[in-house]
Structure formats: C-alpha cells, structure tokens
mmCIF file of the C-alpha atoms, coordinates in Angstrom:
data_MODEL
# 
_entry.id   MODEL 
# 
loop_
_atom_site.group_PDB 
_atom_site.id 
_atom_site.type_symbol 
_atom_site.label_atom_id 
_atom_site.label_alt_id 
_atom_site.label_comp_id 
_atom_site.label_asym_id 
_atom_site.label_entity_id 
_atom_site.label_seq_id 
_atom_site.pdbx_PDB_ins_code 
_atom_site.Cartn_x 
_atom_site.Cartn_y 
_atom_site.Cartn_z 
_atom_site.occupancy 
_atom_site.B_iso_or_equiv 
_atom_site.pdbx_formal_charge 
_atom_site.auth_seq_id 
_atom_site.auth_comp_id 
_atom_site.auth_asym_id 
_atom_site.auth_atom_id 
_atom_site.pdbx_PDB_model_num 
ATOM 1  C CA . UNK A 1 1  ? 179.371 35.210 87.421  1.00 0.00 ? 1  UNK A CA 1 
ATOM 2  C CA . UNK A 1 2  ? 178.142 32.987 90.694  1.00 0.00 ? 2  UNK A CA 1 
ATOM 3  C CA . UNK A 1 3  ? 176.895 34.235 93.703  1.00 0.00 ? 3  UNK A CA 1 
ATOM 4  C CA . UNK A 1 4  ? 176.113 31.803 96.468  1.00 0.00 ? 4  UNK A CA 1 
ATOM 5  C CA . UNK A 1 5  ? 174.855 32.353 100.138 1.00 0.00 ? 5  UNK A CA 1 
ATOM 6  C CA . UNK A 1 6  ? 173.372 30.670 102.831 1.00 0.00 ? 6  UNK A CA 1 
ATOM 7  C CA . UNK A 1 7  ? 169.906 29.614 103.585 1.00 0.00 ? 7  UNK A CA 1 
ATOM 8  C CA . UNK A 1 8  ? 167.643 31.680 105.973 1.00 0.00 ? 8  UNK A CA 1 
ATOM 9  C CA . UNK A 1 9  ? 165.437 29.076 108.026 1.00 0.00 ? 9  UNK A CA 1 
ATOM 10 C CA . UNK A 1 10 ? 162.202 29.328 106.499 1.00 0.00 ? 10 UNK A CA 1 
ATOM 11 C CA . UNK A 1 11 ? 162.847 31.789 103.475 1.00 0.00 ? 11 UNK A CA 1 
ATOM 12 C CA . UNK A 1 12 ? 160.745 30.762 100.587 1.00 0.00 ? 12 UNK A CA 1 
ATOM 13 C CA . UNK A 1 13 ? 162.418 33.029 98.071  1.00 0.00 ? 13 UNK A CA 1 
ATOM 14 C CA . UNK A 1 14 ? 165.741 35.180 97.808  1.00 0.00 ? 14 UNK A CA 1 
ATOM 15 C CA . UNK A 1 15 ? 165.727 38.657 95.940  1.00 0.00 ? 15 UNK A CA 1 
ATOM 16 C CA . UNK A 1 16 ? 169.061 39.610 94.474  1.00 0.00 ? 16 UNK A CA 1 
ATOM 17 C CA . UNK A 1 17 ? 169.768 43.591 93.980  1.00 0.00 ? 17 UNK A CA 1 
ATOM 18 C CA . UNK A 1 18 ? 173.061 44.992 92.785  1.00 0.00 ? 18 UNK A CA 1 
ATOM 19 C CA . UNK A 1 19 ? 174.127 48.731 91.843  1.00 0.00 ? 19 UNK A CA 1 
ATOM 20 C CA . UNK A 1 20 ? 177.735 49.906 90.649  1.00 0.00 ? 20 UNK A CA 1 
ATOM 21 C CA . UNK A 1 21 ? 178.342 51.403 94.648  1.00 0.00 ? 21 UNK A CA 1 
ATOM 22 C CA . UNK A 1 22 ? 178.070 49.827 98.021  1.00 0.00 ? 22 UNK A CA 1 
ATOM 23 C CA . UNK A 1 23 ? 175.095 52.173 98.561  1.00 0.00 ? 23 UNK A CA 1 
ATOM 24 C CA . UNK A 1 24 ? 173.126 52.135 95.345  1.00 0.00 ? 24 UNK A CA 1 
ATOM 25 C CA . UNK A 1 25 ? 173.004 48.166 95.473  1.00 0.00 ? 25 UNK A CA 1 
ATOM 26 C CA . UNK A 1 26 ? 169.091 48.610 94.754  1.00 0.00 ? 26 UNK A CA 1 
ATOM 27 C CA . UNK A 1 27 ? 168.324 47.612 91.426  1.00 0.00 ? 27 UNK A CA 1 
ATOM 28 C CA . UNK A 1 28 ? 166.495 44.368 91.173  1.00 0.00 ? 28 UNK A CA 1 
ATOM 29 C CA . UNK A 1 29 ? 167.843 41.219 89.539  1.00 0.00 ? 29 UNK A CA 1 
ATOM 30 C CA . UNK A 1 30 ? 164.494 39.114 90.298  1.00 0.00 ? 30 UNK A CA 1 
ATOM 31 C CA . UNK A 1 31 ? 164.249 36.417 92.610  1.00 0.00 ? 31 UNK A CA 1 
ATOM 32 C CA . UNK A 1 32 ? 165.387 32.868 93.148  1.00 0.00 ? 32 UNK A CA 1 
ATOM 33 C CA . UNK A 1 33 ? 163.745 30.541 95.336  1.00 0.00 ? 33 UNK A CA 1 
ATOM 34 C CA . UNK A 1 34 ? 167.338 28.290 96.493  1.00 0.00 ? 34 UNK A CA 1 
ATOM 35 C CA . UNK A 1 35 ? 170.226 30.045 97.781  1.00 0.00 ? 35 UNK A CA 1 
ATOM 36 C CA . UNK A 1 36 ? 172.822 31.021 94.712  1.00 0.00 ? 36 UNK A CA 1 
ATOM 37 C CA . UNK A 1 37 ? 171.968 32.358 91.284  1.00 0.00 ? 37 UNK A CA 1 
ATOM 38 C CA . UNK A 1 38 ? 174.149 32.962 87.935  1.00 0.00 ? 38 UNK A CA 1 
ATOM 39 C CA . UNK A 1 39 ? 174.305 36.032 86.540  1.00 0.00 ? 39 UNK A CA 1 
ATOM 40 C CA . UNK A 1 40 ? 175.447 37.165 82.692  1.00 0.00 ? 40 UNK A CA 1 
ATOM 41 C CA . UNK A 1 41 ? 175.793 40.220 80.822  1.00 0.00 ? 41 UNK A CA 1 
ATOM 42 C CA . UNK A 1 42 ? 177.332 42.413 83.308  1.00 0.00 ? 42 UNK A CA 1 
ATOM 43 C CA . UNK A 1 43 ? 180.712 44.756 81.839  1.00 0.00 ? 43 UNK A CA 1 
ATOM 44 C CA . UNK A 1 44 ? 183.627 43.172 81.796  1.00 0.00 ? 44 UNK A CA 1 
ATOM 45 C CA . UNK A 1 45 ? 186.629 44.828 84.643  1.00 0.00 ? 45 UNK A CA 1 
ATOM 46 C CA . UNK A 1 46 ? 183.994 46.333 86.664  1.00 0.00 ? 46 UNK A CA 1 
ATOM 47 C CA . UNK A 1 47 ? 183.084 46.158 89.482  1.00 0.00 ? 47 UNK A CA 1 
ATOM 48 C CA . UNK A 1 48 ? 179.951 45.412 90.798  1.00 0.00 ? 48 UNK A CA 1 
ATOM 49 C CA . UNK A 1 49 ? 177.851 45.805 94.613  1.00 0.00 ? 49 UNK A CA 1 
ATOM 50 C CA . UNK A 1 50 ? 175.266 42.792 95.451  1.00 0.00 ? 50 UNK A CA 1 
ATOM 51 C CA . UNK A 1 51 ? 172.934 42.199 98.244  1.00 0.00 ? 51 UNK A CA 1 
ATOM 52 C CA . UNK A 1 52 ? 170.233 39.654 98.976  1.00 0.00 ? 52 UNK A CA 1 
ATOM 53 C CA . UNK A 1 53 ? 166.961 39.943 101.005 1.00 0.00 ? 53 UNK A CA 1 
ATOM 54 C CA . UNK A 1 54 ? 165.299 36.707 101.555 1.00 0.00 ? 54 UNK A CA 1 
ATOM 55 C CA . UNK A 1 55 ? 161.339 36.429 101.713 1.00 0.00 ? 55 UNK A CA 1 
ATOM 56 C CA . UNK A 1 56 ? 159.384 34.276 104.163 1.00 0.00 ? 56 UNK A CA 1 
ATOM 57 C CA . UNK A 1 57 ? 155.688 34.179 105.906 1.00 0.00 ? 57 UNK A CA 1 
ATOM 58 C CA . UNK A 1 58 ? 156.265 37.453 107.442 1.00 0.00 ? 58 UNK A CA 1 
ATOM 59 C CA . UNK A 1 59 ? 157.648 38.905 104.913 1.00 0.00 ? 59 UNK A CA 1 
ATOM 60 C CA . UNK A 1 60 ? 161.082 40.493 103.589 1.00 0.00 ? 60 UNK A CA 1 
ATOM 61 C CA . UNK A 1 61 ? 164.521 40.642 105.677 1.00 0.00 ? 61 UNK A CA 1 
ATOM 62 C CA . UNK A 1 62 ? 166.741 43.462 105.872 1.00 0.00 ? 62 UNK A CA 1 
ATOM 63 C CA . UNK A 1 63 ? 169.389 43.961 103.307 1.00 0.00 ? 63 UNK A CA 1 
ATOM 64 C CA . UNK A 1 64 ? 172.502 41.279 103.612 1.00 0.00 ? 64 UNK A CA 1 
ATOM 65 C CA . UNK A 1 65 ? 175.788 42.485 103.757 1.00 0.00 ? 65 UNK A CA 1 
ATOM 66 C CA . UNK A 1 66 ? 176.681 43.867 100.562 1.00 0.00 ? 66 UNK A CA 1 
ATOM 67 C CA . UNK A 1 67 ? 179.750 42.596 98.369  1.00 0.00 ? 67 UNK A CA 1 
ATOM 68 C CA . UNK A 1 68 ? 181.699 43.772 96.034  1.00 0.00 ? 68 UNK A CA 1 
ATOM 69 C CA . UNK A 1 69 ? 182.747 41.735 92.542  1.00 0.00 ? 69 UNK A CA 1 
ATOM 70 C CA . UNK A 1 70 ? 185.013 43.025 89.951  1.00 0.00 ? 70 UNK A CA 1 
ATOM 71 C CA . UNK A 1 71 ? 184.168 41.141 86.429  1.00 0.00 ? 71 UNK A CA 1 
ATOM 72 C CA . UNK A 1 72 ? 187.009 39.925 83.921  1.00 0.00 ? 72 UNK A CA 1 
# 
C-alpha cells in the first residue's frame, strides 16, 4: 500500500507510525526522508490507522491527522 503527504517546510525526515485503532497509531514503521513511503506485509481486509510526524532542526512535530486504510 502507498501513503503520500505533503512536505513540511524544512522537515529533514518523516516518521511513519500506524496501530490497528485511531488511538494506538504508535508503533513505528521507521523513517523516510521525502514525503510518501510504500508499505508491504500488512493483513489483507483490515484495516489499518497511520500518522506521520516530520523531523526538522528543532526537532519532532506533533502527530498528523491520523487515517484510516482498509487492505484488500
């Protein structure tokens, strides 16, 4: 599966998190350092919660809104 999202002025690196609920979208899928990433290996017809943080000189942002994604 895809996930893309826009650039943050100035963000040097973007860490993706997702959980199975809106609120336990926590676990850590890494980092990529360009907006977007491509994920495998989740379950297929379930659904999934992701949120981004980006990184910059001062350090992490909040949460981004998180999504939901139901696999095939």
């Amino acid at each position: 599966m895809a996930l893309d999202w826009n650039a943050s002025t100035g963000a040097t690196r973007y860490y993706v998190y997702y959980g199975t609920s809106a609120t336990t979208a926590t676990t850590s899928l890494g980092y990529v350092t360009s907006p977007g990433v491509t994920i495998y290996g989740f379950s297929a017809n379930t659904t999934y919660y992701f949120a981004v943080k980006a990184y910059d000189s001062k350090g992490y942002s909040g949460y981004s809104t998180v999504i939901g994604v139901k696999t095939n």
